[in-house]
N, C-alpha and C positions, 0 to 999 in steps of 0.2 A: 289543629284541634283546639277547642277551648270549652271550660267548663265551667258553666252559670250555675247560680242560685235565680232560680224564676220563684215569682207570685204569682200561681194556678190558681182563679175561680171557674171552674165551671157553673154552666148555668141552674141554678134551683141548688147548690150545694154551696159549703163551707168552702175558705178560702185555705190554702195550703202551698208551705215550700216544697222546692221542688228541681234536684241537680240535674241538670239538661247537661249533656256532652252532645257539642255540635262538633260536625264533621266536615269537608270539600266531598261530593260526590264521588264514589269510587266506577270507574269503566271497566271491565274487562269484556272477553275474546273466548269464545269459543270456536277452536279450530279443528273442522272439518274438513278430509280428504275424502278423494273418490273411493277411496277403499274401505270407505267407514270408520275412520278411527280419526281420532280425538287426540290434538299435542298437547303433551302437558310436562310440569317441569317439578322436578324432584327437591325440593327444598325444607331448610330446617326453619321453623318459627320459635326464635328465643321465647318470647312471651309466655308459649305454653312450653315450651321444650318437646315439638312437635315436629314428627319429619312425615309430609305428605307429598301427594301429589296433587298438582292446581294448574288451574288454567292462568294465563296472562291479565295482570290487573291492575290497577291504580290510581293513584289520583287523578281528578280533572283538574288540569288549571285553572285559573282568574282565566277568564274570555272564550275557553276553548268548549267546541263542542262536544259531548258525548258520542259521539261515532267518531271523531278526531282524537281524542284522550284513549281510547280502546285500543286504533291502530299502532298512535305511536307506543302503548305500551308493549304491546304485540312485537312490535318491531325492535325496542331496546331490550328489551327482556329474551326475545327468541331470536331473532335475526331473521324472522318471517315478515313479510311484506304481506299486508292485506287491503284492500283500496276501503277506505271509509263509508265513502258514497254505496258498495254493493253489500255492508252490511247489516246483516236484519235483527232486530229488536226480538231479543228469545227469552229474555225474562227481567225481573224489575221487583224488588224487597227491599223491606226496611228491615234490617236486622238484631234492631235494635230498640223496639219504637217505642216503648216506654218508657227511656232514659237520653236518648238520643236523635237526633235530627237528619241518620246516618242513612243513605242510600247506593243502592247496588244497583247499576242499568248494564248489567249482559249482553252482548249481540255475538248472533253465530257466522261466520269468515267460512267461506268457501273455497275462497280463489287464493289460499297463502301460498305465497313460492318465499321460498330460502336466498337473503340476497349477503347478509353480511352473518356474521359472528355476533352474538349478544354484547350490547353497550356495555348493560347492568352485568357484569358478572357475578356479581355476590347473590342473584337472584334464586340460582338456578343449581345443583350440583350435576344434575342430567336433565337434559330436554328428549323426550321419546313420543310416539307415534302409539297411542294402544288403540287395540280395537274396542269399538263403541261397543259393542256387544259384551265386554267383560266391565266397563264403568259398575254396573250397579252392584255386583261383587266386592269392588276395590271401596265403596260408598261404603258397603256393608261391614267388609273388615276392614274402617279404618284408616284405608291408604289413599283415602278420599275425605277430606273433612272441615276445608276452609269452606266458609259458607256460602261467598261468591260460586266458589265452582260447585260445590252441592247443586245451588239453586239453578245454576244456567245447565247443567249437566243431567239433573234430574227431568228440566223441564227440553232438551233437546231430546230425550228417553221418552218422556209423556206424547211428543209430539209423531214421533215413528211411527 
């Protein structure tokens, strides 16, 4: 993360400062079973002193591709294997774009099989299976509310 003081003119307007917090892209994973439902992982966010439910996500490396940065978080965070190459572009925001240079690229995972134990363990206090059909409930109260998985979750919902 780093945080500027920029010189904005836009055109035919006054000139103005202007704090930019730039960001690394963030990847995550939407993971989908045959059975319809959606893994996700039960975790507290100090920041806000927030305990929800969220899909796999993270930073992108220096070099690494967006559908490479998805799996491997996928795979450190859950201990789900998902092949990069079969995963599809399900949604894409800036969550921040008035203040920030911050980007969300989602892809929805089909084919996750379970190979190890989570790398990250501080990630996660439960990893579970819910069915897709109850997501926009859990959105609704609450138990859904980091904005990655809102946006790829909403729009894997829009897309049925």
């Amino acid at each position: 993360m780093e945080l500027d003081l920029v010189d904005v003119e836009p055109t035919g307007r006054d000139r103005y400062e202007h704090h930019l917090i730039k960001w690394a892209p963030v990847a995550a994973a939407v993971l989908l079973n045959d059975d319809d439902q959606v893994l996700l992982m039960w975790r507290h966010r100090f920041a806000t002193d927030t305990w929800n439910w969220e899909i796999p996500s993270g930073i992108v490396e220096n070099g690494e591709e967006l559908a490479q940065a998805a799996a491997r978080e996928v795979l450190e965070e859950t201990g789900y294997r998902v092949d990069a190459a079969r995963l599809e572009p399900l949604a894409y925001n800036q969550p921040v774009g008035g203040m920030s240079n911050a980007e969300h690229h989602v892809y929805l995972a089909r084919d996750a099989v379970r190979v190890t134990d989570p790398v990250d363990t501080h990630e996660a206090d439960s990893i579970e299976w819910h069915p897709l059909s109850t997501v926009q409930g859990m959105i609704d109260d609450r138990r859904i509310v980091a904005g990655v998985a809102v946006t790829g979750l909403l729009q894997l919902l829009a897309r049925r």
